[in-house]
N, C-alpha and C positions, 0 to 999 in steps of 0.2 A: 392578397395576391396568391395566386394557386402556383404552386409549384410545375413547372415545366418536366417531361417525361421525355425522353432521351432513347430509337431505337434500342431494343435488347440485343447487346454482344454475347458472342458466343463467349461462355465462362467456362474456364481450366481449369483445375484443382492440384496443385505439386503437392499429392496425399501424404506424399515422402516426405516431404520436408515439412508438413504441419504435422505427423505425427514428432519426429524428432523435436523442433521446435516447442512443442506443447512440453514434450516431456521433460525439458530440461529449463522452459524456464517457469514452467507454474510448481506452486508448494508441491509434493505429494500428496496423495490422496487416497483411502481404503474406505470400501464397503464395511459393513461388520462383519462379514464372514474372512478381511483382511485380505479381499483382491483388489491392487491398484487401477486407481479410476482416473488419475488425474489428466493423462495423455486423451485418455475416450470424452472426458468432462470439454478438454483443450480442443480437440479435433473440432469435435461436434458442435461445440459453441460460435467456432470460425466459421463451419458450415452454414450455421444458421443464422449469420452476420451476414455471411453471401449473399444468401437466400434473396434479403431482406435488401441489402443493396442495389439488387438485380434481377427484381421479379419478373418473371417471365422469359427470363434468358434460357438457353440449353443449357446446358450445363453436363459435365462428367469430371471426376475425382479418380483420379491417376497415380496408382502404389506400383511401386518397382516389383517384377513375378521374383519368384527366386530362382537361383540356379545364376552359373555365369552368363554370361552377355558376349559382343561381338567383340567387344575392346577388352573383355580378360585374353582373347584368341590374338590381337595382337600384342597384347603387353602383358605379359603373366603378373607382375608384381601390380596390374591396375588395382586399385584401393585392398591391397594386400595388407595393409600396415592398419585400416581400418580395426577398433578394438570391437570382439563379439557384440551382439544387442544386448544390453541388459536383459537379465529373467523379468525385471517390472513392467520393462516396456512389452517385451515379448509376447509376455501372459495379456495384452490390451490388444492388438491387433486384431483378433478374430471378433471380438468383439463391437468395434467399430467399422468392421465393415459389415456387420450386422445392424448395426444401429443406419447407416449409409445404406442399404440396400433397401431396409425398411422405410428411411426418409421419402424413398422413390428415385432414390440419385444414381444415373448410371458409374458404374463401380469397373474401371478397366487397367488391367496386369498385363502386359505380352511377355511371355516370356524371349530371353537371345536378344532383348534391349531394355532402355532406362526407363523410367516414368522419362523424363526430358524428352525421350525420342520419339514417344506417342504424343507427350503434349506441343512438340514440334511440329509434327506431320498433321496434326489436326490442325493447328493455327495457321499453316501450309495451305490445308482445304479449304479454312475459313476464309481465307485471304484472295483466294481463288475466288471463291463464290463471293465473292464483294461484302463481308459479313466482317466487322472487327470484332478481336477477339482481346477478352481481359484474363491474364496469365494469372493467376494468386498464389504464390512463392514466395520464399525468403533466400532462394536462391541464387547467387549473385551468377552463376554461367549463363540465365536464363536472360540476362541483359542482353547477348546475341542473336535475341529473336525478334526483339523490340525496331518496331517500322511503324511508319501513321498507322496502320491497322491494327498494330498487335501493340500492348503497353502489359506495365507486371502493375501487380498492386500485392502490398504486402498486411495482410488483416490485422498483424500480432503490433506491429508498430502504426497502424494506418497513413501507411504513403502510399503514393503512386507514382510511376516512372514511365515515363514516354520518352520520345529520343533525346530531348534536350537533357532531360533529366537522369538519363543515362552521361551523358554528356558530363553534365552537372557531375556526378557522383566519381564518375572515373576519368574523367579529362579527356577521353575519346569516344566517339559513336559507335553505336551499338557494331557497325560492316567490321571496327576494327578489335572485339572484345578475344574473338577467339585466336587473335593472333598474342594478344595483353597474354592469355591463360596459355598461349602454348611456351613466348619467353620465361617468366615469371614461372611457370609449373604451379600446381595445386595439392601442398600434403596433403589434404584431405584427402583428396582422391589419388594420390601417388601419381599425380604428372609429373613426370619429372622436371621438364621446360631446360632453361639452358643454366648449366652452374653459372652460378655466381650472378646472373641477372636476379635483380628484385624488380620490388613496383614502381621507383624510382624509375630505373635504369629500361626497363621496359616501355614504361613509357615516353622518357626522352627518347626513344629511338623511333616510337609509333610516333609523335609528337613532329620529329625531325625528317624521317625518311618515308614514313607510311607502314604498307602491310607488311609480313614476313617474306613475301616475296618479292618487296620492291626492298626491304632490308638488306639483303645475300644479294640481289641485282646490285648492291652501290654500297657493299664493305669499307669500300676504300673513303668513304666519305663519312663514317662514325665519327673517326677524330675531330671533326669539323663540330661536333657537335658540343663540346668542352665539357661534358659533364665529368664528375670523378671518375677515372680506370678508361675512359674513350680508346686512351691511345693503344691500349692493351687489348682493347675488346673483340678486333676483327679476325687475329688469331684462333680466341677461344670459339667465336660464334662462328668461325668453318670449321673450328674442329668437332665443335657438337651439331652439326647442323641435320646429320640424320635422326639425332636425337627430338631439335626441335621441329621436326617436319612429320614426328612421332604421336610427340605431344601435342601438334596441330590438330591430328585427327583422333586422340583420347579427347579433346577438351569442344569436337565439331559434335553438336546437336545433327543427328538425323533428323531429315525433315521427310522423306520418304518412304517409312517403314507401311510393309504389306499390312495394313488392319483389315478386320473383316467386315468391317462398318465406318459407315460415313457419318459428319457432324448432323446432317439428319436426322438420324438417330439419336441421339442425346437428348431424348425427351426427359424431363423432369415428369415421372407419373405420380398416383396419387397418392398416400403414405399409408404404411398398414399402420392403422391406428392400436391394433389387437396387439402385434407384435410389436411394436413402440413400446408400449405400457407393460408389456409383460419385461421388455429390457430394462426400462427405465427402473423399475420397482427393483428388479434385480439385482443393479449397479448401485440403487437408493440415490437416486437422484428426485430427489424430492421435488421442485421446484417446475423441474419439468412432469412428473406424476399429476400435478394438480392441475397444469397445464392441460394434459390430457382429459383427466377426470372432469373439469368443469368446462373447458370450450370446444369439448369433442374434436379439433382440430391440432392435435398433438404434433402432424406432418410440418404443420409450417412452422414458421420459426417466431412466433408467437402467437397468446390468444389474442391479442387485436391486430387482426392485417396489415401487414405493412403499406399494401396498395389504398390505405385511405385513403380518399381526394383530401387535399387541406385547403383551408381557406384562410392565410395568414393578409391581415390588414394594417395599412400603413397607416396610422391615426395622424392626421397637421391639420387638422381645422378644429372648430369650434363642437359645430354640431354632431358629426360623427362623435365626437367623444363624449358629447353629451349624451348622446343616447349609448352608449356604450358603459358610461357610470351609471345609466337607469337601468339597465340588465344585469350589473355589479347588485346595486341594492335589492336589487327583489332577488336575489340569486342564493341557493339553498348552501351552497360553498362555491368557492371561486379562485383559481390558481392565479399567483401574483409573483414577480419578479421585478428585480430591479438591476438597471445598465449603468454602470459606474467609472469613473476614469481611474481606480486604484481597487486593488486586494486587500489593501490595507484600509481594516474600516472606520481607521479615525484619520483618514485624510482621504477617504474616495468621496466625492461628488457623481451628485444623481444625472446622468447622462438620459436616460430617458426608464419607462416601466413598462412591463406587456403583462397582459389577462389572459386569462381562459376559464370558459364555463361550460363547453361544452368540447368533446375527444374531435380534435382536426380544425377545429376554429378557433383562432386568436388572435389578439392584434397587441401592436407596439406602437408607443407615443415617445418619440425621440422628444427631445426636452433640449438638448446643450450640446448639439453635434456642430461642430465646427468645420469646416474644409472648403477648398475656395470652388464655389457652386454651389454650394448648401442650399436646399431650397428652405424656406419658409418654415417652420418653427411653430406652434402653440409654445406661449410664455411659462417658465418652469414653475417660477413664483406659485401663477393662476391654478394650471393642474393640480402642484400641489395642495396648494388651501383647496380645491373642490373634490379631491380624496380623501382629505386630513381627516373628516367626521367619519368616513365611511371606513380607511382607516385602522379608527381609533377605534370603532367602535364594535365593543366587547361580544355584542349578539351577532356579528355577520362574520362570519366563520369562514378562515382563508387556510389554503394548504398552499407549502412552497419547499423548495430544494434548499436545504442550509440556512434557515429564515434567520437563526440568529445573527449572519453577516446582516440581512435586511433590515433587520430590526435597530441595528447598532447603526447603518446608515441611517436610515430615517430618523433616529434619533439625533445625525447631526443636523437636518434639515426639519427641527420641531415637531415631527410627529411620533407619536409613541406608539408603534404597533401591537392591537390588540386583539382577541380572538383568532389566535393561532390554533386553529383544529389540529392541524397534522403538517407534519415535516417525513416528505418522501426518504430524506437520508438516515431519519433515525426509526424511520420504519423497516429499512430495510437494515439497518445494522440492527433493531430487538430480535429482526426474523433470524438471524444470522452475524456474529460478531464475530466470527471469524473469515466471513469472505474476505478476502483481500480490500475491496475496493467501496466506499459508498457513492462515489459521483454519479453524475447525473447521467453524463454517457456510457458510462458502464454498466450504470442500473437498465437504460433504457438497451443495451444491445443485448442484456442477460434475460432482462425480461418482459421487453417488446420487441425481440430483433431486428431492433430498429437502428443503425449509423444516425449518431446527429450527426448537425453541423459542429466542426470543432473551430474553437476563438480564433487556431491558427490556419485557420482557410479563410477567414474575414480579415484577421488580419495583420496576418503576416506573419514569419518569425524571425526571433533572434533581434538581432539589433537595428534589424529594418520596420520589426512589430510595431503597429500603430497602435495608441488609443482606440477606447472603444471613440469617444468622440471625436475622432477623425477620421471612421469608418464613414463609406458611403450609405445612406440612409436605405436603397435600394437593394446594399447587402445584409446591411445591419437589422433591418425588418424581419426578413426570414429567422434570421439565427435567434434574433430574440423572442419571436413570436414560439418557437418551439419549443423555446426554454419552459414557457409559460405553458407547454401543449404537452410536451413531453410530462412535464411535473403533474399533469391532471390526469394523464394516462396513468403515469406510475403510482396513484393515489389510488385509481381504482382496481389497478392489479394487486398492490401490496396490501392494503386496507382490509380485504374481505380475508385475507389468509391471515392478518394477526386477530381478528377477530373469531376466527376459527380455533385459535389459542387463549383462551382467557386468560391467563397469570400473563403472558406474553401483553395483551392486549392490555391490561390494567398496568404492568411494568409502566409500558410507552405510554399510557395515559396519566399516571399522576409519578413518575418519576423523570422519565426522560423530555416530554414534551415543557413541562412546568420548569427544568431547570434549564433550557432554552433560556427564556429571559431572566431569570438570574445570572444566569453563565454572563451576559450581551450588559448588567448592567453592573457585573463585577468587574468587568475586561473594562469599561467605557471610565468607570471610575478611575482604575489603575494606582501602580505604587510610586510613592516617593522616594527618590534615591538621594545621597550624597553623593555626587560625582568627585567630589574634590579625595573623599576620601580611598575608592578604588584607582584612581589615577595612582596614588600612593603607594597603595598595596600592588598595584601593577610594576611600577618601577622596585620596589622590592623583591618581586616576585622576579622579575627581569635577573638583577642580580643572582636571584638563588640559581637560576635557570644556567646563566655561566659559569657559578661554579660547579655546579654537576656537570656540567658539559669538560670540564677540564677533569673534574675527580674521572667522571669518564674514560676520556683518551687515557690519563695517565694508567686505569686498571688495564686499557686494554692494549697499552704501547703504543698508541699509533691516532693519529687524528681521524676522527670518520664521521659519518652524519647521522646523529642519530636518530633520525625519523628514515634513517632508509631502512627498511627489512631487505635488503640485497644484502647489504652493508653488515647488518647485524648477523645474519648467518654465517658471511663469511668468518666475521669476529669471533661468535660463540663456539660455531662447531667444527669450523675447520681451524683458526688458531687456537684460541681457548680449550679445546674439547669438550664441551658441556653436552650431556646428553640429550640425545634429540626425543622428545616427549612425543611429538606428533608432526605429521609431515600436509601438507598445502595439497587440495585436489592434483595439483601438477608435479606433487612429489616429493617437495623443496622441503625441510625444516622451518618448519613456523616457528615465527617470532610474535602468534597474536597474544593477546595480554593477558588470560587466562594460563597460556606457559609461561611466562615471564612469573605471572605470580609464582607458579609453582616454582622456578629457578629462584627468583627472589629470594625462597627459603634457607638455601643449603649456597649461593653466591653472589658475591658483591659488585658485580657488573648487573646481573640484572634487578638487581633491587634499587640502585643509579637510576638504571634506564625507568622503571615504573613511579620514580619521583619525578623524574623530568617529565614523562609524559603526562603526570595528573597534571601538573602543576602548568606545563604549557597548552593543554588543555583548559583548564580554570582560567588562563589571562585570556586567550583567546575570544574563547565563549561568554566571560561574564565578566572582569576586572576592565579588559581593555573594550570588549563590547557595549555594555549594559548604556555607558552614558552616553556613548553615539545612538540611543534606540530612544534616548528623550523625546518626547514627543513637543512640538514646539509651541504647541497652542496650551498646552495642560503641563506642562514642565513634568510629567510623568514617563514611566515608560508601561504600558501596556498590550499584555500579553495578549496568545488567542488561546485560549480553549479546544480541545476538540474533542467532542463527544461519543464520534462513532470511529475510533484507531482502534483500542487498546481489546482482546479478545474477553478479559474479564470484566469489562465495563469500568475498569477507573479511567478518571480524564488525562491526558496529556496536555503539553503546550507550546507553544513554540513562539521563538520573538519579543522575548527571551524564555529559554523550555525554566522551568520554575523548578522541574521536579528532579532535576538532576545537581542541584547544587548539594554537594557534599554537608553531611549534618554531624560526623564525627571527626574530621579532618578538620586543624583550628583555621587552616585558609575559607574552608567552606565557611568557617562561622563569621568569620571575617566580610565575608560576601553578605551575609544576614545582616550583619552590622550598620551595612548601607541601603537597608531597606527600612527608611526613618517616616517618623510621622509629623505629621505638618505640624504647622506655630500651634499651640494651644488643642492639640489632640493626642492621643496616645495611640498605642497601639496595643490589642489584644491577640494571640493566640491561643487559642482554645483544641487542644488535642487529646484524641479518643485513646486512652490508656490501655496497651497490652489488645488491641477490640481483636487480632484476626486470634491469639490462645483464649480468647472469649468464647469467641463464635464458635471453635474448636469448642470446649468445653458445652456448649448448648447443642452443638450437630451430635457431638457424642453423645450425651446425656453423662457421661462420667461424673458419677461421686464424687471419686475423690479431687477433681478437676475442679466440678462446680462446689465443692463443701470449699475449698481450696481460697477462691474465689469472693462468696459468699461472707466467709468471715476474716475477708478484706487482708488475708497473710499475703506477703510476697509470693507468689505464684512460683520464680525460681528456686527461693530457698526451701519451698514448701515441698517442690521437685527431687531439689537435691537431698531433701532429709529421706522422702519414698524410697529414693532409687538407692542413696548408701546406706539406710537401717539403719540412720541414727537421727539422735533429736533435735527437733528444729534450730534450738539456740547452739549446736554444737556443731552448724554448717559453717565449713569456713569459706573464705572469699572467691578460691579456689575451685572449690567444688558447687557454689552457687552459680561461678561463671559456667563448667561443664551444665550444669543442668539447662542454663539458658540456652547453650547450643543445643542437647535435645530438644528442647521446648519447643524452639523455633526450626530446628532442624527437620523436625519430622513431620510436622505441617507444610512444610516446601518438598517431604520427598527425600530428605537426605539419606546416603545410603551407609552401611557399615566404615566403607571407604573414605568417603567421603568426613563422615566424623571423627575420625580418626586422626584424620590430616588435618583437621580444624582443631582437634584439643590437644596434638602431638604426642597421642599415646598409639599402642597399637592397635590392628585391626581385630584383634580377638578382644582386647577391653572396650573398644567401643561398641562391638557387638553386644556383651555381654550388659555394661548398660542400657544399651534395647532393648534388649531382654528382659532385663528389671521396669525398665522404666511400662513395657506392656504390662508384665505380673503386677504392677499396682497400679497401672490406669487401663482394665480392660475395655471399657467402652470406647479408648479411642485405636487400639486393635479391632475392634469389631465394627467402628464407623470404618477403619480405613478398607479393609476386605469387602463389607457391605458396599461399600460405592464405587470399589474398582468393579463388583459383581453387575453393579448398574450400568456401569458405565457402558459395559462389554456387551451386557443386551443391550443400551437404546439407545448408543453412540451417541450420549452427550451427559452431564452433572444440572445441576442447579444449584439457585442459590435460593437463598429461605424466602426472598424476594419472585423470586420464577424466573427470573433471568437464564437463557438456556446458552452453554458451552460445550459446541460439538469437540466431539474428538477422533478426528478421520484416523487415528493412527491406533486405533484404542486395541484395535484386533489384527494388527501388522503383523505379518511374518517376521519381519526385521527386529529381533529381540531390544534393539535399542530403541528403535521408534517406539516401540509397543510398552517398554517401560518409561520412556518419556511420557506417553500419554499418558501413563497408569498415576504419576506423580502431578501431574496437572488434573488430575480426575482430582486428585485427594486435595490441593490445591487452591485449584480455582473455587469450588462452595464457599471456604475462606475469603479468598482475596477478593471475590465478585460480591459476596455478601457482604463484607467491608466498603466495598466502592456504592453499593448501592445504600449503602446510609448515612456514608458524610455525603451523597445526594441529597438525599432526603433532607440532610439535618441541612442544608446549604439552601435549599427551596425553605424549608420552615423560618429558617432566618432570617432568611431574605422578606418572607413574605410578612411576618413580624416588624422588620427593619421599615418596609414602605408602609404599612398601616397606623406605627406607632407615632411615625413622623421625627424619631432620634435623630442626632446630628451623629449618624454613625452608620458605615458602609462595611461589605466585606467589600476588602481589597486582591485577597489571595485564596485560593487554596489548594495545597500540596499535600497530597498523599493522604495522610487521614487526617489532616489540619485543616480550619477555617483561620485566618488573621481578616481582623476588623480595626477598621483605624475608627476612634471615637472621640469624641469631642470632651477634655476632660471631665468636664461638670456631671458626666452622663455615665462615668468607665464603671462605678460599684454598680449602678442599677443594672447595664447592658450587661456586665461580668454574669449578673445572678440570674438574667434571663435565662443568656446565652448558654450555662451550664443545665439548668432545665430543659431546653429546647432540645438542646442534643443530645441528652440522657433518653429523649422519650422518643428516639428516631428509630426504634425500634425495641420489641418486646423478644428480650433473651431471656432464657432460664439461670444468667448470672446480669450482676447491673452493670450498665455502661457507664464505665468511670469515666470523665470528662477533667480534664486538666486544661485550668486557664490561667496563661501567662500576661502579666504586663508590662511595658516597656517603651523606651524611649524608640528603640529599633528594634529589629525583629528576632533577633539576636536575645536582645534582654526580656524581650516576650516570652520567648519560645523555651 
């Protein structure tokens, strides 16, 4: 079925509000020369989302001129209260309307009015000339322009608002918004509106009486209305009434304003490709640089047209999909997806599959759609068994978005998916692991500017959201046929750029792609719990939680709740007096738990509160959670994985997260405790010893690091004998603890300060250990200088693996950002080159584990651990494997010691 194309509306641009927007809700961003990109990166990517949504439309992008306007002439305090622009934001402005001007997009400022009053008066014109017009803003004043013709659509959240949905959102139509904004007033922009009305109270009156003039017509009839304060309220609304007939006309869009040009004009021309490229390079936006460089068409808002015809096809018969698995198998790769009724993929069923083999052509084979009208169906059974070989089978090379969910489905429905070429998501997290995002629609609008269709426009949201299988087959066709279209797109845009990176390209090819299906037949396996026994430790834990909550009140005099941070400010610093450490963007003394620790130290209200909170944390998350997450069919509970989060490359998880259970808190071990192994199996843990002061010790080359190492000494006390000049056997416990803190401290970054406060000496003796501790380990002074010096030239680190970790901050002006970055430079080589070998050593395993045919699985693994539950007759052979295996997962210039524990639970493993 071909997609339907829909006249082109004239398209508005509120520039104003997508530059603010941009800037405050995406990361921060610097060049390497340390000018903020993140706002220009923001803008311009909405822009080019537009673009794409609405080819061919007119189009102009509307910034406010400077200087005052008509409404400072009537109300001097209008947006007086406004705080200056930030210098970050400031310094981006001239530059995105340079990138904007370049695009080809007309770019319009009137001075003595708003952007609002120009993109008013134009939607004014377009409406006139029979031309509907699409507002793009996050502006909520801009709901009073909104009429059949004119609708807002907001790009950063993607919704869209026409009248009902204006309706929807504020409880009255668009004829009645500016009366909402003249009661009510607007701090933002210092309307003042009428004391003491809110949005309550403003709208029970619009709700009740109508507009602000039929309001003051029929005072005497508020009271009628029963809301709180009614009977008070006709007093104050005549006595402020010049006030709100003020803020009637602050908060009245002109729709009239003199321009010097009509929507005519608003051509979209052709893009200067010369100057595109010369900015882009500039700003080091890469992504878009190659963009240009390789499909000469830099202007649009990708290298594949967003005007492709498509040709998505509904598969329910026979024959079509017979010949559509005969184009499957002779097919050189081929994009594959799967529609399922759950997220969860050890209880989603296969709802139907869609293909693609070729950019704009695909089709979907509904399978199990239910709803009353359904047409007609191909059998799921069928389909499946005449996939199953094609499949399975290892030589016919399939690319997909997140395939490991696919793979773990299909594995509930007997097929083992094989010949997995490539996964779009982990292609685009090797290129980049710090983007924010790897989905599929965000890949596709980053780098096909293309809008999919999103689940909740098929179907539905919130608590009205359908099943996929109870989606109509007519909607459900497109949305999935794209999925399948989008992912063969995104394969050939990302594909030829990690190839263009070899260590990148080899990363994704034998580390991240291979541990795909390890990952999918770790999860499917899953762990054994004792539920009987956290229920236990829960009501224990209950107990401990009420008596802190009384030790509590009693330090603080007075009963209060301790999860309020309203509550505990008032407590700490206005009763108690405790020093305020640091105050909330909005000014408030914080209570986040990083001060708490530091209060913890020096008093006993906050070190109360930071017991209560781990601890009602730990019931929550894992004692009172864990056994509700049993799975009903495998009496297990089974986690996910996720491969492309974490910026260093280690995995996360969630459902239950694994990696955040406490390992030196005796509750957290208690939680291991309940992680048991079946009738007649054991369980092993096998964990990498000391590996990220390893990996230090091989980045630096350090002597005395690697001699340290080498001839198998305690690495701390070996430390602490260096730094205090004295002989090994005469370090006491004391001072082998301090050296731990450097050891691990200055591999994370830690600063003079900071150690200090950790060994509770002062700031000039933990200095002066730094000091020492460089005099006798100069190579890792000279790695850590060397790779901040890299970093600064090529804004990003590696790891011994090639793994790349940008660092937008590395050349910040902002002395803090800029030393954050510098500390994640020294950092990340460690922790990413750590992540990347219990990879490896997890694939090795793995692939050992299905070849040998052992009655032994991994079940887990956390942080630099693998646990394997094994069948006991098997635990001495696998133990002596499994320490080989992971010892040779990489080649350091010290060895990888491997420690293997074993155990009834995880707990006595580990």
């Amino acid at each position: 079925m071909t997609k339907e194309t829909t006249p082109a509306p004239l398209v508005l641009v509120d520039g104003s509000s997508y530059l603010f927007r941009a800037f405050h809700a995406l990361p921060p961003l610097h060049n390497s020369k340390g000018l903020p990109t993140g706002a220009i990166k923001g803008v311009i990517s909405m822009l080019r989302r537009l673009r794409a949504d609405y080819p061919g439309s007119h189009l102009a992008v509307v910034f406010d001129a400077k200087g005052p306007t008509f409404r400072s002439e009537l109300y001097a305090e209008y947006k007086a209260h406004r705080p200056p622009m930030p210098d970050d934001l400031r310094v981006q402005i001239e530059p995105i309307h340079q990138i904007i001007r370049a695009l080809g997009l007309p770019l319009l400022a009137v001075e003595g009015v708003e952007a609002d009053d120009v993109i008013g008066t134009l939607a004014a014109q377009a409406t006139e000339a029979g031309v509907d017009t699409v507002i793009s803003t996050g502006d909520k004043d801009m709901a009073q322009l909104v009429n059949q013709h004119i609708s807002l659509v907001n790009t950063m959240t993607d919704t869209r608002m026409d009248v009902e949905g204006v309706r929807e959102k504020f409880g009255i139509g668009p004829e009645l918004i500016i009366d909402y904004l003249a009661l009510m007033g607007d701090s933002v922009d210092n309307i003042p509106g009428v004391p003491g009305v809110g949005q309550k109270t403003a709208l029970a009156l619009l709700q009740g009486l109508g507009s602000l003039e039929q309001i003051y017509a029929n005072l005497e009839r508020i009271p009628e209305l029963g809301f709180r304060g009614a009977k008070s309220l006709p007093a104050k609304m005549a006595e402020n009434e010049e006030l709100a007939r003020l803020s009637y006309q602050l908060a009245t869009i002109k729709c009239d304003v003199d321009l010097d040009l009509g929507i005519d004009a608003l051509v979209v021309a052709d893009p200067d490709n010369e100057q595109l490229l010369a900015l882009y390079r500039e700003l080091e936006f890469r992504g878009w640089v190659e963009e240009l460089e390789n499909s000469g068409a830099g202007g649009e808002p990708a290298p594949a047209a967003p005007q492709l015809e498509v040709d998505y096809q509904l598969v329910t018969e026979r024959e079509p999909f017979l010949a559509w698995l005969k184009r499957l198998q002779q097919a050189s790769l081929f994009a594959f997806d799967t529609e399922t009724t759950s997220l969860d993929y050890m209880q989603a069923d296969i709802v139907g599959v869609s293909f693609a083999i070729e950019p704009g052509e695909a089709a979907y084979v509904p399978l199990a759609h239910r709803y009353l009208g359904c047409p007609e169906q191909l059998d799921r059974d069928w389909v499946l068994a005449q996939l199953k070989p094609l499949l399975e089978d290892p030589d016919r090379p399939k690319v997909g978005q997140n395939l490991k969910y696919d793979m773990s489905v299909l594995a509930r429905a007997g097929i083992e998916l094989r010949g997995i070429a490539h996964d779009t998501m982990l292609q685009s997290y090797v290129l980049d692991s710090v983007a924010n995002r790897h989905d599929m629609d965000t890949l596709a609008s980053t780098h096909l500017g293309i809008t999919t269709i999103t689940y909740e426009e098929v179907a539905g949201k919130g608590a009205k959201q359908k099943g996929f299988d109870e989606v109509e087959l007519d909607v459900a066709g497109p949305y999935a046929a794209e999925d399948a279209d989008i992912t063969l797109r995104l394969h050939r845009t990302l594909w030829p750029r990690l190839e263009a990176e070899t260590r990148l390209a080899t990363l994704y090819q034998d580390i991240e792609l291979p541990l795909l299906s390890a990952l999918s037949r770790t999860e499917r396996r899953g762990a054994l719990i004792d539920p009987w026994l956290l229920q236990q430790q829960s009501e224990e834990i209950g107990r401990r939680l009420d008596e802190l909550e009384t030790e509590a009140w009693e330090l603080a005099g007075e009963k209060f709740n301790l999860g309020s941070p309203k509550q505990l400010q008032q407590i700490f610093f206005e009763k108690l007096g405790l020093p305020v450490i640091k105050k909330t963007p909005k000014g408030q003394p914080s209570t986040a738990e990083p001060i708490l620790q530091e209060l913890a130290l020096d008093y006993p209200l906050p070190k109360v509160i930071m017991e209560h909170r781990g601890l009602s944390k730990l019931k929550s998350t894992y004692t009172d959670k864990l056994p509700q997450q049993v799975d009903p069919t495998t009496g297990r509970v089974h986690t996910s994985y996720h491969q492309a989060v974490t910026a260093t490359g280690r995995l996360s998880s969630s459902d239950p997260n694994l990696q955040n259970i406490p390992v030196r808190s005796e509750e957290g071990r208690r939680i291991r405790q309940a992680f048991v192994a079946a009738k007649g199996y054991r369980l092993l843990a096998a964990d990498y010893s000391q590996i990220e002061l390893r990996i230090m010790a091989h980045l630096s080359g350090d002597k005395g690091l690697i001699t340290a190492f080498s001839e198998g000494r305690d690495v701390h006390r070996a430390t602490a004998a260096e730094v205090f000049g004295i002989p090994l056997e005469a370090v006491t416990n004391e001072q082998r603890r301090s050296a731990k803190a450097i050891n691990f401290g200055l591999i994370y970054g830690m600063s003079a300060f900071g150690l200090a406060k950790q060994l509770g000496v002062s700031r000039k003796s933990a200095q002066e250990y730094i000091d020492l501790y460089f005099e006798r380990y100069p190579g890792v002074l000279a790695y850590m200088e060397r790779t901040r010096e890299q970093a600064r030239e090529q804004g990003y680190v590696e790891t011994l693996m090639g793994r790349r970790l940008y660092l937008p901050e590395i050349n910040s002006r902002n002395g803090m950002r800029r030393q954050a970055a510098e500390r994640t430079a020294i950092n990340a080589p460690m922790q990413g080159t750590a992540a990347d070998i219990i990879k490896k050593a997890m694939i090795d395993v793995d692939r050992w584990l299905q070849e040998s045919g052992l009655d032994a699985a991994i079940i887990m693994q956390v942080h630099d651990e693998l646990v394997l539950e094994v069948a006991e007759a098997e635990v001495e052979g696998v133990r002596e494997q499994l320490t080989q295996i992971m010892g040779a997962s990489a080649e350091l210039d010290v060895e990888l010691l491997v420690e293997v524990g074993e155990g009834a639970n995880w707990e006595e493993a580990h």
